[in-house]
C-alpha positions in Angstrom: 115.8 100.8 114.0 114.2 99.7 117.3 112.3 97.2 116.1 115.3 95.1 115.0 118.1 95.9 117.7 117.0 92.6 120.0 117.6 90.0 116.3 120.5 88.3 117.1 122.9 87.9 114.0 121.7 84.3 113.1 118.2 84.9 113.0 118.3 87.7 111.6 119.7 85.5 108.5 117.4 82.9 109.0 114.5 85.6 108.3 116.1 86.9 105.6 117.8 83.1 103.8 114.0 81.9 104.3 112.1 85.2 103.0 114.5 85.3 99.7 113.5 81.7 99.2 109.9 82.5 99.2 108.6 80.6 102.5 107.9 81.7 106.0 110.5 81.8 108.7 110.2 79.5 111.3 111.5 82.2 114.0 111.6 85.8 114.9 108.1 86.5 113.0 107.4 88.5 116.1 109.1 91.6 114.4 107.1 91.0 111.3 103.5 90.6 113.1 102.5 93.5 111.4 98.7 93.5 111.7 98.4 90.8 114.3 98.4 92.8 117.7 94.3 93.0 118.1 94.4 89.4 118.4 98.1 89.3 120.6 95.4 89.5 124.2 93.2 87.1 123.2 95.2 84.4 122.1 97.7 84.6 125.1 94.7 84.4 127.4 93.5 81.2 125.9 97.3 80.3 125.9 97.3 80.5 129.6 94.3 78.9 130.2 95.5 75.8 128.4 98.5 76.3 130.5 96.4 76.0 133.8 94.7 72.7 132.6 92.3 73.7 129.9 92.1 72.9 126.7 91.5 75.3 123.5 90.2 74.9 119.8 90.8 78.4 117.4 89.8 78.1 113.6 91.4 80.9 111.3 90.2 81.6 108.2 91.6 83.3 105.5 92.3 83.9 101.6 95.3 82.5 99.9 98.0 84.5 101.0 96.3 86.4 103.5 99.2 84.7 106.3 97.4 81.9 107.6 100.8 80.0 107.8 102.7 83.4 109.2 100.0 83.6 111.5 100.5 80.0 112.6 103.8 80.3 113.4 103.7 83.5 115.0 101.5 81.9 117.8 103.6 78.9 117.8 106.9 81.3 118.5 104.5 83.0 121.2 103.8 79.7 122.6 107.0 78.6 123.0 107.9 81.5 125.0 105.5 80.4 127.5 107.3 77.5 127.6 104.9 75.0 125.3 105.8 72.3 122.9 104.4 72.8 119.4 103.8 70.5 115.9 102.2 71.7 112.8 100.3 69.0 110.3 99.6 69.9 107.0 96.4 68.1 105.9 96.9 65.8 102.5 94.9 63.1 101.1 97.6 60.6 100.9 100.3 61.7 103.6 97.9 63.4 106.5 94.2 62.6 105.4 92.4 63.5 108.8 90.1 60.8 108.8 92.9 58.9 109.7 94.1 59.9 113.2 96.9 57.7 113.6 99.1 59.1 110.7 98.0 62.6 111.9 99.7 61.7 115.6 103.0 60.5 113.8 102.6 63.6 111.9 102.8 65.4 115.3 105.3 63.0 117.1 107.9 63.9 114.0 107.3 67.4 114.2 107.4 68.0 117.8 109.0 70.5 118.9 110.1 72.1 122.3 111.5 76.0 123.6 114.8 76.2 122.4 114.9 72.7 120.3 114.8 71.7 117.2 111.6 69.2 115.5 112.0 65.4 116.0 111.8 66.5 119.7 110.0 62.9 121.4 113.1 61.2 122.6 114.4 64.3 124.5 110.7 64.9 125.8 110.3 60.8 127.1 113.4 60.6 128.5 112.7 64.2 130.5 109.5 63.0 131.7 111.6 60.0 132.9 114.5 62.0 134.5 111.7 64.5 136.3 109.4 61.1 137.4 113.1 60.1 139.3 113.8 63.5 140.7 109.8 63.5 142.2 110.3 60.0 143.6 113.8 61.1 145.1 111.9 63.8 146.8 109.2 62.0 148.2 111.1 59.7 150.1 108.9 57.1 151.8 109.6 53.4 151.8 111.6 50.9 149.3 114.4 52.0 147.1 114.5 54.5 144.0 113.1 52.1 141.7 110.4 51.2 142.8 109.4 54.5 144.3 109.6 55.7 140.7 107.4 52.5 139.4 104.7 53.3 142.0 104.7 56.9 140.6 104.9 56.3 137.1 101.7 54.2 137.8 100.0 56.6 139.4 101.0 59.3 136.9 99.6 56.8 134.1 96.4 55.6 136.1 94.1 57.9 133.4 95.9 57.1 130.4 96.1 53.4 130.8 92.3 53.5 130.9 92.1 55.2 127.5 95.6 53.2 125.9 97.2 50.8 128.1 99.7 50.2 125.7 101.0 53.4 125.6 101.8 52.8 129.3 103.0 49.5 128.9 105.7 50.8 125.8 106.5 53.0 128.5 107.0 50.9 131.2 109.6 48.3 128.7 111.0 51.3 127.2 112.5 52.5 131.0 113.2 49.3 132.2 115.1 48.4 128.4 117.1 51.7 128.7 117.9 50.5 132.3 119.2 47.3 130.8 121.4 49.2 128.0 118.8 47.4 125.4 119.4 50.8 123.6 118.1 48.8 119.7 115.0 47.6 121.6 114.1 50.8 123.5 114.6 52.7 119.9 112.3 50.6 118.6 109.7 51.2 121.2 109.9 54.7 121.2 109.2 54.4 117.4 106.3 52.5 117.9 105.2 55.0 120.9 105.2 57.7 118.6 103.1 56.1 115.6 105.3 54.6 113.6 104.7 51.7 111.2 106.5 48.1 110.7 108.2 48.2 113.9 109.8 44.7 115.3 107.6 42.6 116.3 110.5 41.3 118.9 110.6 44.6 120.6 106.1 44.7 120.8 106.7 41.6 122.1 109.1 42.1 124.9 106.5 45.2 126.1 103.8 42.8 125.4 102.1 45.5 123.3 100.6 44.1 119.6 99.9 45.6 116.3 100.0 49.4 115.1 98.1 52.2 116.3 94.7 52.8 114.6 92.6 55.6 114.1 90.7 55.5 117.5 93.9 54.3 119.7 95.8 57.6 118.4 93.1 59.9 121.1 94.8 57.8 123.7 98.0 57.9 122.6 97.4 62.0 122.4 96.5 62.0 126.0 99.6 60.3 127.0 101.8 62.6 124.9 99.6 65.4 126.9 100.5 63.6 130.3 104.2 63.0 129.5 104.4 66.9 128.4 102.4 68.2 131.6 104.3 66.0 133.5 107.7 67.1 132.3 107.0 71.0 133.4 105.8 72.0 129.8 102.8 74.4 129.6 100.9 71.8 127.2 100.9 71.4 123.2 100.0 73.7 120.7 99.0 72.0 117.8 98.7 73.4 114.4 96.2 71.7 111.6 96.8 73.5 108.4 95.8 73.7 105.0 92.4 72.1 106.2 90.6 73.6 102.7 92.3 70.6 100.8 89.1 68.7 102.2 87.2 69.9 99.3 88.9 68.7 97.0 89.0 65.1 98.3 86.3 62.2 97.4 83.4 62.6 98.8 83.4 59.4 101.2 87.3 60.7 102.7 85.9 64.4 103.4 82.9 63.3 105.0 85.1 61.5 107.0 87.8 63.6 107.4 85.0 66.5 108.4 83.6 63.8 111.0 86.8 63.1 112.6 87.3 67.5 113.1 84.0 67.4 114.6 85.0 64.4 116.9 88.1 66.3 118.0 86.5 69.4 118.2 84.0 67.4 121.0 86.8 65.5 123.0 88.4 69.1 123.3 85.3 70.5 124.6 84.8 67.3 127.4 88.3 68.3 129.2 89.6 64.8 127.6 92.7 66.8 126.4 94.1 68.8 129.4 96.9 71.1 127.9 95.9 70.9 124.6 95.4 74.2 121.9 94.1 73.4 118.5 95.0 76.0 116.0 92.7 75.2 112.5 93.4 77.1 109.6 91.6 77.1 106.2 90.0 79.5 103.4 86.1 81.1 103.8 85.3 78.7 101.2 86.3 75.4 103.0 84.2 77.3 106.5 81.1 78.6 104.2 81.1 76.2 101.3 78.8 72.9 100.9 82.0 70.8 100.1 83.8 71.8 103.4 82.1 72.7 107.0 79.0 73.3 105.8 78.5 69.8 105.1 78.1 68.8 108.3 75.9 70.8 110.5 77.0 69.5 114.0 80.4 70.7 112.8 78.9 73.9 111.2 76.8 74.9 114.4 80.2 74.6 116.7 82.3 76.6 114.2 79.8 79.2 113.6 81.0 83.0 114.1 79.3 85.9 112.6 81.3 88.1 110.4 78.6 90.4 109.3 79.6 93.3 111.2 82.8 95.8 110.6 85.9 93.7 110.3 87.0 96.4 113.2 84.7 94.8 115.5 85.7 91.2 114.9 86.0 89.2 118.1 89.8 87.7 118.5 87.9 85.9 121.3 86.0 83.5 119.0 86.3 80.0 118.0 86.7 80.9 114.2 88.6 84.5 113.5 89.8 86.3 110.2 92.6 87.7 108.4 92.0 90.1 106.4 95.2 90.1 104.5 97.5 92.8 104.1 96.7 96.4 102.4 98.8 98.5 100.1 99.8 100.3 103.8 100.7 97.2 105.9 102.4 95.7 103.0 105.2 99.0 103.0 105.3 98.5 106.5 106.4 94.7 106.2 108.6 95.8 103.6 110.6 98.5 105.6 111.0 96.1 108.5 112.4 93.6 106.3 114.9 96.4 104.8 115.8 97.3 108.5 116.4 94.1 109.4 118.3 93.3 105.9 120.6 96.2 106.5 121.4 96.4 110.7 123.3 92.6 109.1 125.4 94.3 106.8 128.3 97.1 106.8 126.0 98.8 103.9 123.4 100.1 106.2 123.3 103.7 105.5 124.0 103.2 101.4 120.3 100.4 101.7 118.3 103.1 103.5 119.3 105.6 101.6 118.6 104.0 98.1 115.9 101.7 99.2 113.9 103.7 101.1 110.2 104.1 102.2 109.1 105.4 98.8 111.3 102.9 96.7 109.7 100.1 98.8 105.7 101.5 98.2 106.6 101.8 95.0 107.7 97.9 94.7 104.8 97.1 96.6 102.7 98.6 94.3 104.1 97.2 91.3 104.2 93.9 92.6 100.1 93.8 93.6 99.8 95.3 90.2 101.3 91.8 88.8 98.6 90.2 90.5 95.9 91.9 89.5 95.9 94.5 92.4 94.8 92.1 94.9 97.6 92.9 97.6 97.0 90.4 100.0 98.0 87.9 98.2 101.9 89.4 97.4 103.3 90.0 100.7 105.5 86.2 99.8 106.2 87.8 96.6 106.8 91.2 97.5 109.0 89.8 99.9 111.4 87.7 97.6 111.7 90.4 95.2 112.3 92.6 97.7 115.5 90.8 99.4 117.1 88.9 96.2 116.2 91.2 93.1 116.7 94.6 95.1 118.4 94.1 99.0 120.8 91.7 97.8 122.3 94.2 94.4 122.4 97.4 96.3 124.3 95.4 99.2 126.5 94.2 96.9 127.3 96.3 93.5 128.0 99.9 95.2 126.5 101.2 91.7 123.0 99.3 91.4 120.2 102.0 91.8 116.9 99.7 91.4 115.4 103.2 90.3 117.8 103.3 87.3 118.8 99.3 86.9 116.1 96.9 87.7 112.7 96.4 85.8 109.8 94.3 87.9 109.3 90.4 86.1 107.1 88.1 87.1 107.2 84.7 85.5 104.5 82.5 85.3 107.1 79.7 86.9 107.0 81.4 90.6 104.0 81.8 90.8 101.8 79.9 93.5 98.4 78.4 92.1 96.6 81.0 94.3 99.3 84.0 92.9 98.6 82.7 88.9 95.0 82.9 89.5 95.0 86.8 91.0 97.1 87.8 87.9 94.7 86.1 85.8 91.8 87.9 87.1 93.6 91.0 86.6 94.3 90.4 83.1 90.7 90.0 82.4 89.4 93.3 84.2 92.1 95.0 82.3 90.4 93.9 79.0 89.0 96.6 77.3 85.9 94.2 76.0 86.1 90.7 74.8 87.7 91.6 72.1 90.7 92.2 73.7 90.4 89.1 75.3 92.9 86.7 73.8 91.5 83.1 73.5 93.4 80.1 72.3 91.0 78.2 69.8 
């Protein structure tokens, strides 16, 4: 079992607690990348570019359940190996609309997240930047004491973001000199306000002599001096994940026109070099990318997305600003489902009794079963697959020493766990399985 022998016994139950619950892990998807090495070159080049000062937009495109999300977080993971921060924003009309910038960079400031950390990550990342800003002007020596050495370097560190958002640099300045003064209530309060948040005192803005809350175009600044504080702090840069970007469509017409606007306006400021260290990871279905309610509404944004996927899926180019999954086939699904089962049983003292009962075959046939419940369409039951996998099969034969799934479990699929996308595919496959209309059974 070589390709679990490195998971250490906590995440190895992580994997497994999140996969029996239905969602994506947030770690070790590197043993499940099944599928995902042609584009493992690519995306670590453009990974080390933004490392070096560049900056990086990548839109993925796929169907429901083709792994846009497992994708996501596999690069994350890979990302924070090389020693980046990541956040992931899922779009929404009322929580995230993308129109509006400055509730997309709280979005990012609460789910910020660092090598080895946990989400939430800002205040550990500010008061770094501040620790490493004293250890440079320690080392530089030169004239007047420690404090001000550091002043006159966090100046000059700021120089380019207090032309963009000079309040950013002034929260930064009170936030230092308030921690300094054990003003720990005040300096909270600034950090909140530093990373988006709403309805913060108006006693602490006033002592940094900062007013109001951010807005849509002061959120571009305030990105650039997350960007600087990161870089600054010995991080590679921030990979930041939009997802679920197809929920555009289905928006009013006046929000998605300006939610598409405000893509194609960060697409642009990525392009001028505005956001050193930054790597944009889109994702969203061919629909939102081909459709006349999504990309295709505006042609500036159309023209800089556009990739041609005309040719053999073998020749795609993981180089491109837009890629595609393809989603998983009967094959790749048996081989996610026989990595889960090693890594199921290397946790348990059953290991030989789950490889022996649940074994290649038993798991195809599963598979099989389960993309039969959805109308065939495999690539959208790997999260299904999955859960039945681990709590209706794994978890018995681990613990009844007499459960054969061969003999004692039948395949259900209620209507209840189903996904929107997962109800649809079984109800196209109802339909082609009608012999004529006649068999069709309508509801009148």
């Amino acid at each position: 079992m070589s390709t679990t022998a490195s998971i250490s016994p906590k995440r190895r139950r992580e994997i497994i607690d999140a996969l029996r619950r239905g969602t994506v892990p947030q770690q070790g998807l590197d043993v499940m990348a099944v599928g995902l090495g042609r584009f493992e070159s690519a995306i670590i080049d453009e990974l080390d570019s933004v490392k070096q000062g560049g900056a990086q937009f990548k839109a993925v495109r796929g169907e429901y359940g083709s792994g846009k999300t497992f994708f996501s977080r596999w690069l994350t993971e890979r990302a924070k190996k090389l020693n980046f921060a990541t956040a992931e924003v899922q779009i929404s009309e009322t929580e995230t609309p993308l129109y509006k910038l400055e509730k997309v960079y709280r979005r990012i400031i609460e789910s910020l997240s660092t090598p080895g950390g946990t989400t939430g990550a800002f205040g550990d990342v500010v008061d770094g930047w501040f620790y490493f800003l004293g250890q440079d002007a320690l080392a530089s020596g030169g004239s007047g004491d420690l404090d001000q050495r550091t002043d006159e370097l966090l100046e000059k560190r700021l120089a380019a973001v207090s032309k963009e958002a000079p309040s950013f640099a002034m929260a930064l300045r009170a936030y230092r000199q308030m921690t300094a003064r054990g003003l720990h209530a005040e300096a909270d309060a600034l950090l909140a306000w530093l990373g988006g948040q709403p309805n913060v005192a108006a006693s602490a803005r006033r002592a940094a002599g900062v007013r109001g809350e951010l807005d849509h175009f002061g959120a571009l600044g305030f990105l650039q001096g997350l960007l600087t504080v990161l870089r600054d702090s010995d991080f590679a840069g921030l990979v930041l994940v939009l997802d679920e970007v197809e929920t555009l469509q289905r928006m009013r017409a006046d929000t998605r026109e300006k939610s598409l606007n405000a893509l194609r306006q960060l697409m642009d400021e990525v392009d001028s070099g505005r956001f050193p260290g930054l790597y944009v990871l889109m994702t969203g279905t061919p629909a939102f990318y081909d459709g006349q309610q999504g990309v295709q509404r505006l042609a500036p944004l159309a023209q800089r997305l556009q990739t041609d996927f005309t040719t053999d899926p073998r020749f795609d180019n993981p180089r491109a600003t837009q890629i595609r999954l393809h989603g998983f086939t009967p094959d790749s699904l048996v081989e996610l489902g026989s990595r889960i089962r090693d890594i199921y049983a290397d946790g348990t003292a059953n290991a030989t009794r789950i490889h022996a009962v649940v074994d290649d075959v038993y798991v195809a046939d599963l598979a099989a079963a389960v993309g039969g419940e959805l109308g065939g369409r495999t690539g959208v039951a790997p999260r299904l697959f999955l859960k039945k996998l681990i709590a209706d099969v794994l978890d018995r034969v681990d613990q009844f020493p007499d459960f054969d799934p061969r003999r004692d479990y039948r395949l259900t699929v209620s209507a209840t766990e189903l996904r929107d996308e997962e109800r649809e595919a079984r109800a196209r496959g109802d339909l082609r399985a009608a012999a004529s209309v006649d068999d069709i059974d309508l509801e009148l």
